[in-house]
N, C-alpha and C positions, 0 to 999 in steps of 0.2 A: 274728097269725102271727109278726111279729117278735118280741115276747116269748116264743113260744113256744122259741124258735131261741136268744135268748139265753139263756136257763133253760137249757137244754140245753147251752150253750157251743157253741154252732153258731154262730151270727155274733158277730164284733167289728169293730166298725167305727162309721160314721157315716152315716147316713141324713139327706138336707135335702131336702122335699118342697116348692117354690114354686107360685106360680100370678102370674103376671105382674111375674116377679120377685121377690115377696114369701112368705118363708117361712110356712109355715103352719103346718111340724111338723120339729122336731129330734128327732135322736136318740143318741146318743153311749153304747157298750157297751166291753166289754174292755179292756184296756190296750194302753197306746204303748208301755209299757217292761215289760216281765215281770221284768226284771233289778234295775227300781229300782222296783216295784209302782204306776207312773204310771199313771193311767186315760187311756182316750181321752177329749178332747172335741170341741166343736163346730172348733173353730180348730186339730185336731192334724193337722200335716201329714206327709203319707207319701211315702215314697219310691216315686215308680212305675217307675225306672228303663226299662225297655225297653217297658213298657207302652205309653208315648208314639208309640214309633215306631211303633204301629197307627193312631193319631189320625192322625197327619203323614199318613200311604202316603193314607190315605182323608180327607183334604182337600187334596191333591193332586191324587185320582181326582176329584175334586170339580171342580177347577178345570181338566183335561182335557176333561172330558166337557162345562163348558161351552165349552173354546175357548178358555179366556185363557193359558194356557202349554201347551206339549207335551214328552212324557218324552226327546225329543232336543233340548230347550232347552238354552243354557248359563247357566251361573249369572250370566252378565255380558249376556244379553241379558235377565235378570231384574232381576239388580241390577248395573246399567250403574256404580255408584259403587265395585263390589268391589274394595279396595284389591290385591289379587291375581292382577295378571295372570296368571299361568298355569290359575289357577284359574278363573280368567273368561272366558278363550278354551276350554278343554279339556273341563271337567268340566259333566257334563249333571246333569239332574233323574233322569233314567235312573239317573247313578252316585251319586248323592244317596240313593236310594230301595236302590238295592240294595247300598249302604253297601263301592260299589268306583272312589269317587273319588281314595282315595288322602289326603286330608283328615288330616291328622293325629288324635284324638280326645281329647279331656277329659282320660283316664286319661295318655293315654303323654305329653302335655305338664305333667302335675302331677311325672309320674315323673322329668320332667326340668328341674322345677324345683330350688330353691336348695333344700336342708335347712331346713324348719321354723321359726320363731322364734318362734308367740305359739299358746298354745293351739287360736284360730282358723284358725290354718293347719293345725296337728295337723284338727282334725275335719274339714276341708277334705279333707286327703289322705285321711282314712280314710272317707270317702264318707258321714258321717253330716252330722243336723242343724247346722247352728252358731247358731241360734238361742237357746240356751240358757246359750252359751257364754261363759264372763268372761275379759277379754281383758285 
């Protein structure tokens, strides 16, 4: 079936089938880069951006449901060490999840970083890889 799909240019990606940990079957189609004709492989990594924040919501729901935190916890009775007192009295898991903590974000504190100086920062700011990167 997956050959079929890749023949067709219908999947690009990567497949790893385990069984007790142990891979049994890779598979690596299409490219990482269309722009530089890179193929995908086993080890290429992608950007899931906001994909993530489905994981988190539901290992959260995970950890409700058994009882060990609740969505009006504060981040400081989670992590009693948070250097951010206001942040550790105020803000809940509640506003954690529905992303109205007020928390500054990734983007707007890079925005308000210093101007650039080594490549690595360049790819930094522009939200790509820097793994590839020569610095």
């Amino acid at each position: 079936m997956l050959a079929k799909l890749v023949e067709a240019d219908a999947f690009s990606g990567t497949v790893t089938l385990a069984r007790h940990g142990q891979p049994f079957y890779r598979h690596a189609s299409g490219l990482a880069s269309r722009r530089w004709n890179v193929p995908k492989r086993h080890d290429t990594r992608f950007n899931l951006a906001s994909v993530t924040k489905m994981f988190t919501a539901v290992a959260v729901a995970q950890l409700v449901e058994q009882g060990k935190i609740a969505y009006d916890d504060t981040v400081g009775e989670i992590l009693p060490d948070d250097p951010n007192e206001q942040v550790a009295r105020t803000v809940t898991v509640h506003h954690l999840l529905s992303h109205t903590s007020g928390i500054i974000g990734a983007r707007a504190l890079l925005a308000k970083a210093p101007e650039p100086r080594s490549a690595r920062t360049i790819a930094e700011r522009r939200n790509r890889s820097v793994d590839r990167v020569v610095t």
